[in-house]
C-alpha positions in Angstrom: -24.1 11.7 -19.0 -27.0 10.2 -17.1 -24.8 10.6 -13.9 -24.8 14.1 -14.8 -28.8 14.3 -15.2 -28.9 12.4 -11.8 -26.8 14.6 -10.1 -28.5 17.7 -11.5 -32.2 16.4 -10.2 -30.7 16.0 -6.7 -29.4 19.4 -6.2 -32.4 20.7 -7.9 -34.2 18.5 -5.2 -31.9 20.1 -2.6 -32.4 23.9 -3.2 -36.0 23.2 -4.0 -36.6 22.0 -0.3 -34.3 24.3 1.7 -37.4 26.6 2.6 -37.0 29.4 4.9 -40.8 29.8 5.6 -41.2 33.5 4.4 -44.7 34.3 4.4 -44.4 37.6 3.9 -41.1 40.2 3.0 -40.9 43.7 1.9 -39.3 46.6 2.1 -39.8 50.3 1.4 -37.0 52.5 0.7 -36.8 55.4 2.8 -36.8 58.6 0.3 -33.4 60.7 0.3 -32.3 58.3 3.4 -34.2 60.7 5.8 -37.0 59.1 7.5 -39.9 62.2 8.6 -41.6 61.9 11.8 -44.9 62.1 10.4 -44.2 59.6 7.5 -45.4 56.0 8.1 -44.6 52.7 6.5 -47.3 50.4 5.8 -48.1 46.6 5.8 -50.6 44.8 4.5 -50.4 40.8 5.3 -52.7 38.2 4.6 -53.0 35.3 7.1 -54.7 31.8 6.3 -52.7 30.0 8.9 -53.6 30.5 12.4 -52.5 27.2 13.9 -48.5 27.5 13.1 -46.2 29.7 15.0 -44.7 32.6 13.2 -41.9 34.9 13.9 -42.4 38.8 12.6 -39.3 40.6 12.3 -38.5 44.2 11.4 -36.0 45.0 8.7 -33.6 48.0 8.7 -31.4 49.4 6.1 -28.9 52.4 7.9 -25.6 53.8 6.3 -22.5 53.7 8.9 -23.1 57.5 8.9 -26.7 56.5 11.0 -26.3 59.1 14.1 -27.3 57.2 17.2 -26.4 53.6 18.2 -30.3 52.5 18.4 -33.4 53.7 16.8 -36.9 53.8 18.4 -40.5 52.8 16.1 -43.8 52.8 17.1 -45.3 49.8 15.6 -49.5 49.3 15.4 -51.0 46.2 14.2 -55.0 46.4 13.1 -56.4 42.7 12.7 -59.0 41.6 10.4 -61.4 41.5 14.1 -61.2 45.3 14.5 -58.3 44.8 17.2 -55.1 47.1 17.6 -52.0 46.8 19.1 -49.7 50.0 19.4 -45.9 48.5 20.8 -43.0 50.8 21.4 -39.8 49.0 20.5 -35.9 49.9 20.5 -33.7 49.0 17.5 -30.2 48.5 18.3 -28.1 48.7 15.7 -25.1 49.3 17.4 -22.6 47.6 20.4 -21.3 50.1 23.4 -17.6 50.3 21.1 -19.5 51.9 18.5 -19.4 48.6 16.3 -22.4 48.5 13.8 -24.3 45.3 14.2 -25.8 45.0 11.3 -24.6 42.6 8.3 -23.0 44.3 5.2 -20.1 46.1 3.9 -19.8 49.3 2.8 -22.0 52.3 3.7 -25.0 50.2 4.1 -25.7 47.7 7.2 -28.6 45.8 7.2 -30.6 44.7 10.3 -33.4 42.0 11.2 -34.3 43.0 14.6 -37.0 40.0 16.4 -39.8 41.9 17.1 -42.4 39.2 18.0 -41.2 35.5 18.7 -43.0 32.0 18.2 -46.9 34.1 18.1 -50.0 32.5 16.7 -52.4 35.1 14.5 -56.0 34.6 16.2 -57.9 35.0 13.2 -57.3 34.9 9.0 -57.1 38.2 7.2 -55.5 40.9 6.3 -53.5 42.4 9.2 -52.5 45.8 8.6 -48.6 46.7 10.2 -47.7 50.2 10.7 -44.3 51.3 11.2 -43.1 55.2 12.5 -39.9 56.0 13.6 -39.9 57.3 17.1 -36.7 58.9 17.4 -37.8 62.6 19.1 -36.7 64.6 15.7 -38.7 65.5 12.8 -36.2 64.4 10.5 -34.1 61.2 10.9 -31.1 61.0 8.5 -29.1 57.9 7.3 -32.1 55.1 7.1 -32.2 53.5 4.2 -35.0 51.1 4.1 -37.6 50.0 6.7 -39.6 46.5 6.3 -41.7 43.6 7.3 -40.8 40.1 7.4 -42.9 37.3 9.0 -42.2 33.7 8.8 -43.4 30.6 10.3 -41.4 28.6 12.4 -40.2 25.0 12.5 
């Protein structure tokens, strides 16, 4: 029994320190699966640590019924010092055979695209992310979900 309790303790120590640095996740579903032109997704991040490197990916969700092989956002970032950044940046979410890229089965693939690598935030506060599809039609059918994540690196 007390090899049992011993063995319990370590995994428990195991899983306990197998961190994967997530500062900051979330996700908002995309209503009906049809992403409007005019409706954006919005972020609000706090940052105390501006000595580590982080990574800040996007998330998205698209059936296999997703029209195009890529998918264009515009992405604005507003930091707590009054600055903005406005990036245009292409998705792809499918390879030149057509193959979704994405991980899942299903109807659903999901996606964690890099969108800015091994970057130190200036300044604590709240950074406010903004993401808008950029895609040329009003109405972009077959997304699912569209999110944030941002992690610090090793």
């Amino acid at each position: 029994m007390r090899n049992i309790n011993y063995l319990f303790l370590a995994i428990s120590i195991i899983i306990t320190s197998c961190d994967n640095y997530d500062i900051y996740n979330q996700n908002i579903m995309i209503p009906n699966e049809v992403w409007h032109m005019d409706s954006i997704a919005h972020f609000n991040v706090n940052i105390s640590d501006t000595v580590s490197s982080h990574n800040i990916y996007i998330n998205l969700r698209n059936t296999v019924n997703y029209p195009n092989s890529n998918l264009y956002l515009f992405i604005e970032t507003h930091a707590p010092t009054g600055a903005k950044l406005r990036d245009t940046m292409e998705c792809i979410l499918a390879n030149s055979r057509g193959e979704w890229l994405g991980k899942g089965f299903g109807r659903i693939r999901d996606n964690q695209i890099p969108y800015k690598v091994e970057i130190r935030f200036p300044s604590q506060g709240d950074y406010h992310f903004s993401i808008q599809q950029a895609m040329r039609v009003r109405e972009l059918k077959e997304v699912v979900s569209v999110g944030l994540r941002i992690e610090t690196t090793n």
